[in-house]
Structure formats: C-alpha cells, structure tokens
N, CA and C atoms as a LAMMPS dump frame, in Angstrom:
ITEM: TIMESTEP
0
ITEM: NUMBER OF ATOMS
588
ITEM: BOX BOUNDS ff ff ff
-5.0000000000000000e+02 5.0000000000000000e+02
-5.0000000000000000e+02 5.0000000000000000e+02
-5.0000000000000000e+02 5.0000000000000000e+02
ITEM: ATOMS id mol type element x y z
1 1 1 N -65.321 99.945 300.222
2 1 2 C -65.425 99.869 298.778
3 1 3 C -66.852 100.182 298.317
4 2 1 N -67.571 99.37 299.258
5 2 2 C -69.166 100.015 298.599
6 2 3 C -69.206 101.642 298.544
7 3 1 N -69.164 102.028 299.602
8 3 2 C -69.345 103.297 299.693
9 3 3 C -68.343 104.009 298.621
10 4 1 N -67.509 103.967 298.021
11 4 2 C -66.907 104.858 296.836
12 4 3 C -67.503 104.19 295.577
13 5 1 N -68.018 102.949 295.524
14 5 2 C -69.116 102.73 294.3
15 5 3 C -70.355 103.352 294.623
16 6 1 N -70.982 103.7 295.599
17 6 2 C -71.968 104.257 296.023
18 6 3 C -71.49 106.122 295.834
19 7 1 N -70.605 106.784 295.771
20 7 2 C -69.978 107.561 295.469
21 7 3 C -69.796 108.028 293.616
22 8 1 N -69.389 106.813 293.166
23 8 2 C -69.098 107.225 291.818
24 8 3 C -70.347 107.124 291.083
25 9 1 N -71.89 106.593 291.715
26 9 2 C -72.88 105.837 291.026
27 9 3 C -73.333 107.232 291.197
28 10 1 N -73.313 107.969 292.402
29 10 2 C -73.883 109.705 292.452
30 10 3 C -73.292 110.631 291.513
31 11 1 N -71.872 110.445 291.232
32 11 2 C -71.737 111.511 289.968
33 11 3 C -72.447 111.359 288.975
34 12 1 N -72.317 109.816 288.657
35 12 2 C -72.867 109.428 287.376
36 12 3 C -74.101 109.917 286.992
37 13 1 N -74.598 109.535 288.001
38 13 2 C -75.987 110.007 287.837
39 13 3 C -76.755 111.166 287.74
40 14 1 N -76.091 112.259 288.369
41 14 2 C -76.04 113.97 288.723
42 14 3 C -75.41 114.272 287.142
43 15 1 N -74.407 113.694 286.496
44 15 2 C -74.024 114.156 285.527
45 15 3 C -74.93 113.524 284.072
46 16 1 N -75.57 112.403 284.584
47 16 2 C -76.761 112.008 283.531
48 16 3 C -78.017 112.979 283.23
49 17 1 N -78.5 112.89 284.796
50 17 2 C -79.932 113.835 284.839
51 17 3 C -79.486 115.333 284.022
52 18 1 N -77.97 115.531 284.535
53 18 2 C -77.803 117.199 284.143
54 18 3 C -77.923 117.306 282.417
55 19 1 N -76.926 116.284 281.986
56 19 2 C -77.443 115.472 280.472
57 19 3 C -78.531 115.766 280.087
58 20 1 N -79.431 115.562 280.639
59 20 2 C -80.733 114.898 279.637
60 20 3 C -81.263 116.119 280.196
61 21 1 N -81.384 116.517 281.414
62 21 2 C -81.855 118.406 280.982
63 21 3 C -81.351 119.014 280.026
64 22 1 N -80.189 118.926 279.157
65 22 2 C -79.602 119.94 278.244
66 22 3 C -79.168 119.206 277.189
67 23 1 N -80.058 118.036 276.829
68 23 2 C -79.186 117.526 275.623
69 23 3 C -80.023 117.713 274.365
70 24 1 N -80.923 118.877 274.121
71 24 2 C -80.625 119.676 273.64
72 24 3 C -79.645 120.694 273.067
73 25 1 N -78.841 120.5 274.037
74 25 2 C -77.845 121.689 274.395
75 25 3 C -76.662 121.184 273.895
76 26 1 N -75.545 121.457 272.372
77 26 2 C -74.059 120.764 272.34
78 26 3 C -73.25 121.192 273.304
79 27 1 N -73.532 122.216 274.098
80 27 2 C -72.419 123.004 275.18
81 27 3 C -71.86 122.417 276.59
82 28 1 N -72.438 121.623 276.56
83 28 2 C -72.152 120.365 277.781
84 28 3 C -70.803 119.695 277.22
85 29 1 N -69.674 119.996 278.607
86 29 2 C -68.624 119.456 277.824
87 29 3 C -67.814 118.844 279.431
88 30 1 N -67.13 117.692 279.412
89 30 2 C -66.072 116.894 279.939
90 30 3 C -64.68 117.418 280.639
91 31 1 N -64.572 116.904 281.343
92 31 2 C -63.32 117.01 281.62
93 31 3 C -61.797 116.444 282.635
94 32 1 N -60.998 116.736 282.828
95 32 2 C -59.953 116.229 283.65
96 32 3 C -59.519 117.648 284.569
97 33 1 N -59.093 117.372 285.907
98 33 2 C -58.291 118.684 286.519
99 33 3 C -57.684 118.261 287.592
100 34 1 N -57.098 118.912 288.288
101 34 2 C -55.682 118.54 288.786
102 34 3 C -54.884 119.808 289.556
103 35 1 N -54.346 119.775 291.232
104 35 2 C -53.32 120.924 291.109
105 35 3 C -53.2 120.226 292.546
106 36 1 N -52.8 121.62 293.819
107 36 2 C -51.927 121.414 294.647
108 36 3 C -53.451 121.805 295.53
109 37 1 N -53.426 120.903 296.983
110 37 2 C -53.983 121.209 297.952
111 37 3 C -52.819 121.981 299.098
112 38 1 N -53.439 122.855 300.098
113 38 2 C -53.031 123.865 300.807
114 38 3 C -54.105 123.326 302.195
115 39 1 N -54.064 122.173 302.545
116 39 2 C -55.049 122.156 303.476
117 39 3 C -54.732 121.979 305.349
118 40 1 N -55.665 122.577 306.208
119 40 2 C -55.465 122.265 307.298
120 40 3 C -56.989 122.244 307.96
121 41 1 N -57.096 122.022 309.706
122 41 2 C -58.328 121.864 309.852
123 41 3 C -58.172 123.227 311.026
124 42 1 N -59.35 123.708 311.263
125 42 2 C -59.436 124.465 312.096
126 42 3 C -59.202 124.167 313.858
127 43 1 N -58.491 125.125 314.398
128 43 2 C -58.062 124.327 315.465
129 43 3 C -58.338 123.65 316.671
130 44 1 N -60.081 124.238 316.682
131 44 2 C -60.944 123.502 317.389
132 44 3 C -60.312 123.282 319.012
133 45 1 N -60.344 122.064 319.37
134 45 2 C -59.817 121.67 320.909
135 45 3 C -58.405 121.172 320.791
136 46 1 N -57.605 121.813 319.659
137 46 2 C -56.139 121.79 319.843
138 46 3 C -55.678 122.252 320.515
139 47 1 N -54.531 122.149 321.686
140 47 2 C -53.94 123.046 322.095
141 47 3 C -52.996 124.221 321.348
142 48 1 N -52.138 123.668 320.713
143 48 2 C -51.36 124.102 320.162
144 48 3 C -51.596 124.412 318.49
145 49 1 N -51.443 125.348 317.356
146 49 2 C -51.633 125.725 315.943
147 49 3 C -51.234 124.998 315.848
148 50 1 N -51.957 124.86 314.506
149 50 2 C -51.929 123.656 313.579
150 50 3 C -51.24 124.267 312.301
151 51 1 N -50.011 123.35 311.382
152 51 2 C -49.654 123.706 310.534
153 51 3 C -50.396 122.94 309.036
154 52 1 N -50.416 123.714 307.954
155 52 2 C -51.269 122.717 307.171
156 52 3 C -50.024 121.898 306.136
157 53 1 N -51.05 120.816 305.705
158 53 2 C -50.201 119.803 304.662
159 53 3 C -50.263 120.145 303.102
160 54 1 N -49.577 119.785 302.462
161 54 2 C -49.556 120.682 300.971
162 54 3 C -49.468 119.038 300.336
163 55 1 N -50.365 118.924 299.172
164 55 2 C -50.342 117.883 298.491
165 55 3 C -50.888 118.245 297.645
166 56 1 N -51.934 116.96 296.376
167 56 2 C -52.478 117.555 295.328
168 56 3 C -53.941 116.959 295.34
169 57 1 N -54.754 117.249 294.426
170 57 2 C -55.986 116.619 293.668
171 57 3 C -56.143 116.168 292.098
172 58 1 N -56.953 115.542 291.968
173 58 2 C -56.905 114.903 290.4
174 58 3 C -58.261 114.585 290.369
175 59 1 N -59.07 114.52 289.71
176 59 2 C -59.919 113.88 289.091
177 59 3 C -60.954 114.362 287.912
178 60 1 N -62.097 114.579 287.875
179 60 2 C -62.808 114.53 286.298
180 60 3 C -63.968 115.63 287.126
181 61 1 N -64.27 116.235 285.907
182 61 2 C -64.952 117.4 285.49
183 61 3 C -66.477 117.298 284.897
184 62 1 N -67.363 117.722 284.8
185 62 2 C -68.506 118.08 283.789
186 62 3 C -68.963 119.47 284.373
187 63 1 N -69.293 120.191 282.627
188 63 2 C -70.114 121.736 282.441
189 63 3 C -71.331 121.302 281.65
190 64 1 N -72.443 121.428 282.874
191 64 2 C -73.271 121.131 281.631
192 64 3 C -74.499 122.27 281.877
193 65 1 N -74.856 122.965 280.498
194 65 2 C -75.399 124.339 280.504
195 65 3 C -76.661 124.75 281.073
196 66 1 N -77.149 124.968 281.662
197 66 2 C -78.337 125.677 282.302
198 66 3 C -79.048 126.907 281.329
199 67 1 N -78.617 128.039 281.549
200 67 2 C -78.215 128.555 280.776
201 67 3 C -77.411 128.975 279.725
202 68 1 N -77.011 128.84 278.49
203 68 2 C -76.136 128.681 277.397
204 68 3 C -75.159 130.352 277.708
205 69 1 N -73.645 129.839 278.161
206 69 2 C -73.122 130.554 278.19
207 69 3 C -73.071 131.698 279.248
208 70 1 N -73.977 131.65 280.36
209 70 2 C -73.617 132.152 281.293
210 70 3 C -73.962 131.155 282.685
211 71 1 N -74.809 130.401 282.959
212 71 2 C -75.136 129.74 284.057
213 71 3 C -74.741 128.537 283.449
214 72 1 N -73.873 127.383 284.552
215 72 2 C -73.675 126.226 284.246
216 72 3 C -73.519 125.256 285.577
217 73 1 N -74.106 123.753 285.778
218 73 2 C -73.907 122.893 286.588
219 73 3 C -72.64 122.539 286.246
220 74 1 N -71.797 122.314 287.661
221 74 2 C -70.477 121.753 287.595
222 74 3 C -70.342 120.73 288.443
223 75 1 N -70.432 118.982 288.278
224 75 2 C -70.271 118.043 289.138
225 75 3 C -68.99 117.794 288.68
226 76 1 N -68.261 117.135 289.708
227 76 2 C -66.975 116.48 289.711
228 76 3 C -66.988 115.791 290.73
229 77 1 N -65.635 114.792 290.54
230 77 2 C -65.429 113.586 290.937
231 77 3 C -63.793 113.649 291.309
232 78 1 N -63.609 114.133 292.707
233 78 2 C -62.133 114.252 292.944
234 78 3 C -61.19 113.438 293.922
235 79 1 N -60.398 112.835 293.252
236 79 2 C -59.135 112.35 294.534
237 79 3 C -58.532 113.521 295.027
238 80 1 N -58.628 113.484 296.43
239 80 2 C -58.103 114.892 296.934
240 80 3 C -57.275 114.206 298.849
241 81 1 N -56.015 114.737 298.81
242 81 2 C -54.753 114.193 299.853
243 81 3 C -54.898 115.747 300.67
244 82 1 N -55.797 115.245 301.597
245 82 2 C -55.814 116.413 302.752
246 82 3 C -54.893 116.015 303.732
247 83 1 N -55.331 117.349 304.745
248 83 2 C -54.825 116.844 306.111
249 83 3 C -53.992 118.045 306.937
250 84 1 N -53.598 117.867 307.768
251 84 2 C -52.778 119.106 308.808
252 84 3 C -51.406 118.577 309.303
253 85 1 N -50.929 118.882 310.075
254 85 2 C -49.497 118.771 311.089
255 85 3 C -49.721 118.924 312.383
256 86 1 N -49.614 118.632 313.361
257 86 2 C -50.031 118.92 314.877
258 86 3 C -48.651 119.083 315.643
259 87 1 N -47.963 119.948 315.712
260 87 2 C -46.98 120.133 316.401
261 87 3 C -46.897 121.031 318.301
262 88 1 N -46.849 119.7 318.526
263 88 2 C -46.721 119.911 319.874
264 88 3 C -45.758 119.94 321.178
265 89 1 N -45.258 120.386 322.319
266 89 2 C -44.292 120.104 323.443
267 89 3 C -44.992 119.115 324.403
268 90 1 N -44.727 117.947 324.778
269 90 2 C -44.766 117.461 326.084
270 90 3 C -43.484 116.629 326.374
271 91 1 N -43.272 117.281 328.274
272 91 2 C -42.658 117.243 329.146
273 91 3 C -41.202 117.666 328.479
274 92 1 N -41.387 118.384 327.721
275 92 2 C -40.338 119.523 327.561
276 92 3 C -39.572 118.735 325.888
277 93 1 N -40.854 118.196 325.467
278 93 2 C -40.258 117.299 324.284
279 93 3 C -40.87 117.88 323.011
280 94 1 N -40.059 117.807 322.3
281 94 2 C -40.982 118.711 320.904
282 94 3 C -41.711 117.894 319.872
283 95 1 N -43.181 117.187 319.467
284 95 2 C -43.59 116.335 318.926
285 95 3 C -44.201 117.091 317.703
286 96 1 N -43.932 115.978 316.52
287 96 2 C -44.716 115.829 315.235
288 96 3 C -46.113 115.059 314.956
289 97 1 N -46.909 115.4 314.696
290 97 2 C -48.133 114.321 314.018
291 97 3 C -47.801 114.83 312.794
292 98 1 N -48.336 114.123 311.873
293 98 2 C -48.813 114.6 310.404
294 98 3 C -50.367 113.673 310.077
295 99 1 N -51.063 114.239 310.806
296 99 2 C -52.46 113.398 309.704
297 99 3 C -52.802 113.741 308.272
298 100 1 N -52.768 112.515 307.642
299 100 2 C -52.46 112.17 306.034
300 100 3 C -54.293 111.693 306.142
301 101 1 N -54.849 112.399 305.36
302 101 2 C -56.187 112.144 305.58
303 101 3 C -56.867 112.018 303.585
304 102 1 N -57.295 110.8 303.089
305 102 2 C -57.804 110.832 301.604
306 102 3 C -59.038 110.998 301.253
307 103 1 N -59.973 111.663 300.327
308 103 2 C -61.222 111.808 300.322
309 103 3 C -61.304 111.546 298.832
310 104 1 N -62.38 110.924 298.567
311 104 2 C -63.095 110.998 296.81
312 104 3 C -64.325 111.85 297.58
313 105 1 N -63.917 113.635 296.783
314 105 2 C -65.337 114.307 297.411
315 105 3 C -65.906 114.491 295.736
316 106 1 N -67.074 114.624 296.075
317 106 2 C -68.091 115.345 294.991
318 106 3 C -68.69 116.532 294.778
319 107 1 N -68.116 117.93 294.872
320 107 2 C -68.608 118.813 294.551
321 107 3 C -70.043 119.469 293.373
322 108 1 N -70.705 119.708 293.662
323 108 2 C -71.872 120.098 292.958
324 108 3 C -71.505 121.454 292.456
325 109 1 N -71.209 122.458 291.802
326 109 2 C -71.425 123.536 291.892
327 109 3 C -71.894 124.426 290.668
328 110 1 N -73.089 125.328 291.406
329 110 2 C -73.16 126.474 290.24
330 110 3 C -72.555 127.211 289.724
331 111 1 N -72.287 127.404 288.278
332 111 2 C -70.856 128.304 288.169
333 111 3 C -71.539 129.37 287.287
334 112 1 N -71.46 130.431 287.318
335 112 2 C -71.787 131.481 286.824
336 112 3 C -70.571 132.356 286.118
337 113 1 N -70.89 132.788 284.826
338 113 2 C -70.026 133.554 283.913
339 113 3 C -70.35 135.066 283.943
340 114 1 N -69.144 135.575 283.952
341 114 2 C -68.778 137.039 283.819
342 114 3 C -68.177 137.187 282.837
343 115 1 N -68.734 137.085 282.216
344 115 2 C -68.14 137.417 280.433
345 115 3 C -67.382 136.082 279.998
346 116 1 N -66.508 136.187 278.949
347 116 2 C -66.06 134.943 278.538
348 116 3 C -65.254 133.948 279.233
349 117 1 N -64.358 134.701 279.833
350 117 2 C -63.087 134.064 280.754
351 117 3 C -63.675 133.641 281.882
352 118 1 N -63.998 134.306 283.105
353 118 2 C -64.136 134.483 284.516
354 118 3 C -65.795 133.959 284.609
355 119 1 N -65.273 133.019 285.508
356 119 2 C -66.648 132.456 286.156
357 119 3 C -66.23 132.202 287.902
358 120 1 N -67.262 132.261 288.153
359 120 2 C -67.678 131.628 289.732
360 120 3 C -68.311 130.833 289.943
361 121 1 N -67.564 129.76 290.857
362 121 2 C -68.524 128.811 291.452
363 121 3 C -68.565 128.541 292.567
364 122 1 N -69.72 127.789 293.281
365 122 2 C -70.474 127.769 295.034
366 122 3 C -71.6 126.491 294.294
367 123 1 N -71.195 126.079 295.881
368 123 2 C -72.036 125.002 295.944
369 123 3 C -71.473 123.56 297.071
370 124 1 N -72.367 122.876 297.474
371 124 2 C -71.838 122.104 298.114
372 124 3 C -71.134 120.856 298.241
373 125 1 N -69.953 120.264 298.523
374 125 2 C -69.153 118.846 297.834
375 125 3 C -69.871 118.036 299.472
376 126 1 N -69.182 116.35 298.716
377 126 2 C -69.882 115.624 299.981
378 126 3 C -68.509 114.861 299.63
379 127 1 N -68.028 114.292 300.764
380 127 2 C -66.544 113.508 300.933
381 127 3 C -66.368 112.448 301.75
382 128 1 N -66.08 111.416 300.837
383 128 2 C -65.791 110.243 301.733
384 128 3 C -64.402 109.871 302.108
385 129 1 N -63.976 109.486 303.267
386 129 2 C -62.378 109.167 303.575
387 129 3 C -62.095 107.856 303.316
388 130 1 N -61.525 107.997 302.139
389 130 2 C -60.849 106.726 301.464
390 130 3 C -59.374 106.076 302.249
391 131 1 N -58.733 106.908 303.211
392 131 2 C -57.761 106.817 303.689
393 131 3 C -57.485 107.389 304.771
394 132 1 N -56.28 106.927 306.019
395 132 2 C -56.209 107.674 307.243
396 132 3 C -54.694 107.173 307.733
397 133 1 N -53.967 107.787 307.452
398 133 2 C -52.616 107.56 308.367
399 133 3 C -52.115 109.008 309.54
400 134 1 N -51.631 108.434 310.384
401 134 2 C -51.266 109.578 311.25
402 134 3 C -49.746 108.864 311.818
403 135 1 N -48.59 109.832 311.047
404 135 2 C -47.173 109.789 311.292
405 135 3 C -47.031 110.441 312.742
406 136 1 N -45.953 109.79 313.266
407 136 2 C -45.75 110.817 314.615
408 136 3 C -44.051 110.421 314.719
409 137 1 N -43.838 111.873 314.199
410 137 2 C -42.034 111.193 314.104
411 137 3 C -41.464 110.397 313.379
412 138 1 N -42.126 110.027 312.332
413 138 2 C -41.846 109.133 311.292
414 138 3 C -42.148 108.061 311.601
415 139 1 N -42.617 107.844 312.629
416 139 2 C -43.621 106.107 312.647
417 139 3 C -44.509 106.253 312.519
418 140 1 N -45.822 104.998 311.865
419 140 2 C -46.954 105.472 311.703
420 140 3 C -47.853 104.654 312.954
421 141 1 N -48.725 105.379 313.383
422 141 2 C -49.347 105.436 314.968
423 141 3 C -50.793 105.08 314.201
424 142 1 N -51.624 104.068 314.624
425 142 2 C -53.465 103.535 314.908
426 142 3 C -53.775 104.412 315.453
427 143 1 N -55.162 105.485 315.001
428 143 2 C -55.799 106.15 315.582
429 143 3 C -57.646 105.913 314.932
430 144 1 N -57.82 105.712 313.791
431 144 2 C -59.077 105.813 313.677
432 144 3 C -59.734 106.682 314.377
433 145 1 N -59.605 107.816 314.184
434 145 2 C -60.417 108.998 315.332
435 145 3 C -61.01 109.815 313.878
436 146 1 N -60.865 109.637 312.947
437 146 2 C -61.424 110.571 311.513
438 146 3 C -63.11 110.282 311.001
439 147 1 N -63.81 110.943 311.181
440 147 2 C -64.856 110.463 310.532
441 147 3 C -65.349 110.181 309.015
442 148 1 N -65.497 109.252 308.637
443 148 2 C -66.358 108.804 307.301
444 148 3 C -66.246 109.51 306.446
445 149 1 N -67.4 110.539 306.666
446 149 2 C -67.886 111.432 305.702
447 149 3 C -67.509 113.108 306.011
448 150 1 N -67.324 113.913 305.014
449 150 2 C -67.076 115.109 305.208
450 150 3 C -68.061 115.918 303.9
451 151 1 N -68.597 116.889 305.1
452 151 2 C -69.508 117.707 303.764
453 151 3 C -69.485 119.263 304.14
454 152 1 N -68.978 119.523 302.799
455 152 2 C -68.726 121.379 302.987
456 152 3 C -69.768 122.004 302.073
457 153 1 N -68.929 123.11 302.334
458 153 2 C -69.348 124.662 301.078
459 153 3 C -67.831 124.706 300.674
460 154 1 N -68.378 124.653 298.981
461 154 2 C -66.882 124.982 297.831
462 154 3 C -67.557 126.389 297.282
463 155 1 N -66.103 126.975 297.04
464 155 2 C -66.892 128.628 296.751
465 155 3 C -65.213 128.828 295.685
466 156 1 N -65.002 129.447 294.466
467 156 2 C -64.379 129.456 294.086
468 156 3 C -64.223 130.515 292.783
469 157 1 N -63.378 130.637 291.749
470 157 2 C -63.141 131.199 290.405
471 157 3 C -62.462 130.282 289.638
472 158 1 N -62.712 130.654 288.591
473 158 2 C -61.963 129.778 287.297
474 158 3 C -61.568 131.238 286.03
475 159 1 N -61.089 130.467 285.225
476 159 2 C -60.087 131.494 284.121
477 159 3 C -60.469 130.659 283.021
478 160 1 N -61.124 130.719 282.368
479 160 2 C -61.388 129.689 280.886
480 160 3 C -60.93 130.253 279.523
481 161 1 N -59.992 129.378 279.038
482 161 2 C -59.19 129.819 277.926
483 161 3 C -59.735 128.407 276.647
484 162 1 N -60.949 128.736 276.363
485 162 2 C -61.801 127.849 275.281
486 162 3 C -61.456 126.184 275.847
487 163 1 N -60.783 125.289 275.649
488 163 2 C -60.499 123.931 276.241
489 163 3 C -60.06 123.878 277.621
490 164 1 N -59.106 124.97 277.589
491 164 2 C -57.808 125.167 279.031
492 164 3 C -58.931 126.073 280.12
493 165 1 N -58.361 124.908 281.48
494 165 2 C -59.168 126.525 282.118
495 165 3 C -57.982 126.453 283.635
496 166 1 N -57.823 127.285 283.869
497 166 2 C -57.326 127.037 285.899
498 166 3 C -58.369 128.2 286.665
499 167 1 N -58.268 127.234 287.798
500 167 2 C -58.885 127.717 289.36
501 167 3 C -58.182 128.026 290.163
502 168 1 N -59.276 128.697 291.173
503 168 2 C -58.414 128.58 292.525
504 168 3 C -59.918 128.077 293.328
505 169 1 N -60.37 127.736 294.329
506 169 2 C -61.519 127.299 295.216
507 169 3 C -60.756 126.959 296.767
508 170 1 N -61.556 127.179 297.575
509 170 2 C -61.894 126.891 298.942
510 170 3 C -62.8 126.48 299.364
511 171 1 N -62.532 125.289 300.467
512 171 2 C -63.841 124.663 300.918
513 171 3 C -63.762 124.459 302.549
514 172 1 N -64.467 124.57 303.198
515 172 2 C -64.773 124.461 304.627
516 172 3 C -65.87 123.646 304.483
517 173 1 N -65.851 122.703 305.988
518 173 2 C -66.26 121.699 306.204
519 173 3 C -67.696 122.371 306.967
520 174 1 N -68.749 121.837 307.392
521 174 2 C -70.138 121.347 308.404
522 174 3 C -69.657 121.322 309.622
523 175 1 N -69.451 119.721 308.875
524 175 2 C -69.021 118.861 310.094
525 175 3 C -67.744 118.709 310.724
526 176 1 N -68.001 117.811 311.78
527 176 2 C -66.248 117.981 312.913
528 176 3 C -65.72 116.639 312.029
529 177 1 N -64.45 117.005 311.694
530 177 2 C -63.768 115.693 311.071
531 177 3 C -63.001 114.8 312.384
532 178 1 N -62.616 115.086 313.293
533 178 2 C -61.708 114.626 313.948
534 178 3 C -62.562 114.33 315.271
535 179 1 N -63.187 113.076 315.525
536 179 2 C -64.054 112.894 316.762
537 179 3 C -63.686 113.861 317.851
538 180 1 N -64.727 114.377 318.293
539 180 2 C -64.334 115.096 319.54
540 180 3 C -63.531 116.061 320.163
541 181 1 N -63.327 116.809 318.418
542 181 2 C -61.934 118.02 318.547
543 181 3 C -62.615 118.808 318.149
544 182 1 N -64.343 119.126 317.798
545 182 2 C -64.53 120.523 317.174
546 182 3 C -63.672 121.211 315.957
547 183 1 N -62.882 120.195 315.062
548 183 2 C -61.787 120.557 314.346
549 183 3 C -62.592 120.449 312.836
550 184 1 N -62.356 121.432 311.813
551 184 2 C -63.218 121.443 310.384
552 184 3 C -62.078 121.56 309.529
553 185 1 N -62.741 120.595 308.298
554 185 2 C -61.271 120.812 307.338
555 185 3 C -61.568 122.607 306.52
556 186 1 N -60.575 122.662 306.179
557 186 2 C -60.261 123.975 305.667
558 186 3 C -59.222 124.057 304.537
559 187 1 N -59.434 123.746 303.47
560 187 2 C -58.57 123.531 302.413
561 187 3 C -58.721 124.589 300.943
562 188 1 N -57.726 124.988 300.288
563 188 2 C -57.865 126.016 299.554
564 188 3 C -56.593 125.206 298.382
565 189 1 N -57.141 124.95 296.899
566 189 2 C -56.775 124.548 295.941
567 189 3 C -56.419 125.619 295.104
568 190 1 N -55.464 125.314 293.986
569 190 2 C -54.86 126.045 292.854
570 190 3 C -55.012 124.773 291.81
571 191 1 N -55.365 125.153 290.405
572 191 2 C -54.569 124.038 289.595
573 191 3 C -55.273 124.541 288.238
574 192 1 N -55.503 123.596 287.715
575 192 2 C -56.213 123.371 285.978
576 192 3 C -56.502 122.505 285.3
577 193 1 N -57.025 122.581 284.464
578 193 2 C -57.583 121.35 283.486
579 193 3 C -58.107 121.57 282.015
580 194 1 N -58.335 120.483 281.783
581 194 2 C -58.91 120.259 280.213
582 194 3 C -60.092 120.138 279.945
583 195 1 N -61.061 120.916 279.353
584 195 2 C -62.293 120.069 278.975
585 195 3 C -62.555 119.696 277.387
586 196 1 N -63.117 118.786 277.412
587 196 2 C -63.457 118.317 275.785
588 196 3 C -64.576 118.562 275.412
C-alpha cells in the first residue's frame, strides 16, 4: 500500500511542477482514458511460445503545454491487467499457465503535434505490481516469482478530436519481470479518452 501512495504522490507531483511551469498557460488540460491491453512477455528462458493475455487499462490523463500547441508533457496514472499464457507439454500432457499480472504504471511522455489531430508520444513509464495470480488449469497455483517494479519505454500516437482523443502505444520493459527467465513485458494498447 505504501508503495502505490508513494506512486500516486509522484504523479501528483510531476503533474503540479508541470502546472506551475505553464500556469501561465490556459492549455493545460485533464483527463480520463481507457481501452484494451494486447500484452505478453518476451520469451526469454521459455521453452515453449508464449501466447499473450488481452484485457484492459483505465486511468487519468494530464496535457500540460511546453510549447503552446505543438510540444506537450503527458503524465498519467494507469490501472493496467497485463500478463501472458505459458502453454506447455510435459510427459506427454498438455499444460495451461495464465499469469494475471496488475500494475499502477506512470508514464511520462513527450508528445509532440503534427498539425492539429496527430501527435506522438515517447517517453518512459515506471510500474508497480499491484497484483499476481498464476492459473494453471483453472486452479490458482503460489508462485511469487514477479518482480515489484517494472520500467519501460512507451512510444506511441494519438488522434485528437478537440475533447475526444484515441491511441494506440507500445511499451517494452528494461527490466526482467519474471525472476530468472530473462522474460520483458511487451504490451501494445488501443483505446480513448476525454480531456477537460
């Protein structure tokens, strides 16, 4: 619990400082977003491919202007339901995992405009695992083998329709998520949102 108050006290704050650089500026604006995760981890010291898990993300937004109208800081604050499938044979038996893996990550990113609609953004998120189940056949199996923290590169586009906007982004991990598997998350989002 500390650590996701220690989590939400960093947006806050990234989205204050970005504030008070531009509050000058009315163009700093809020928001909510939301869509479907597409994620798996790279297969590292798997034997066997890995299939990925499809779930969603939710959480809150800020644009706050750097430059007015073409350069902008983008922090957010996301619930995001990762994770993979591990489908494997032993002794001639056909097995399921599903690791169900939860993160509140924080993406930082610079987003840069190409005219009115189309922007890009890059930059780096930092992720804490709020959660860890690993199904195997529909029972759920103790493993604690996931590490803590996860920190990538988010690289992405957006479509901005004045309030409305949708994305698409991808993020790859640093670090090894899965002790001792050389395994990186690898997740690629769709969705949209609101800003005020």
């Amino acid at each position: 619990m500390k650590k996701v108050i220690l989590l939400v006290t960093a947006f806050i704050s990234i989205s204050a400082f970005s504030q008070e650089e531009s509050k000058s500026n009315s163009d700093a604006k809020f928001g909510i977003k939301g869509g479907l995760n597409y994620s798996t981890v790279t297969q590292g010291k798997f034997e066997d491919g890995l299939d990925p898990r499809t779930s969603f993300y939710v959480g809150f937004m800020g644009e706050i202007p750097i430059a007015e109208k073409v350069i902008y800081i983008q922090p957010e604050m996301i619930y995001s339901r990762q994770g993979f499938e591990n489908n494997y044979t032993f002794l001639g038996t056909n097995y399921s995992e599903e690791y169900q893996i939860d993160y509140i990550n924080l993406p930082v990113l610079l987003k840069l405009y190409a005219g009115n609609t189309i922007a890009f953004e890059l930059g780096p998120q930092f992720g804490l695992k709020i959660n860890e189940k690993v199904v195997n056949n529909n029972s759920e199996i103790e493993r604690n083998d996931i590490n803590s923290f996860d920190t990538a590169l988010a690289g992405g586009l957006s479509l901005n329709f004045d309030e409305f906007f949708l994305s698409a982004r991808y993020t790859y991990s640093f670090n090894e998520i899965i002790k001792n598997s050389d395994s990186k998350n690898s997740v690629f989002q769709i969705g949209g949102g609101f800003k005020f």
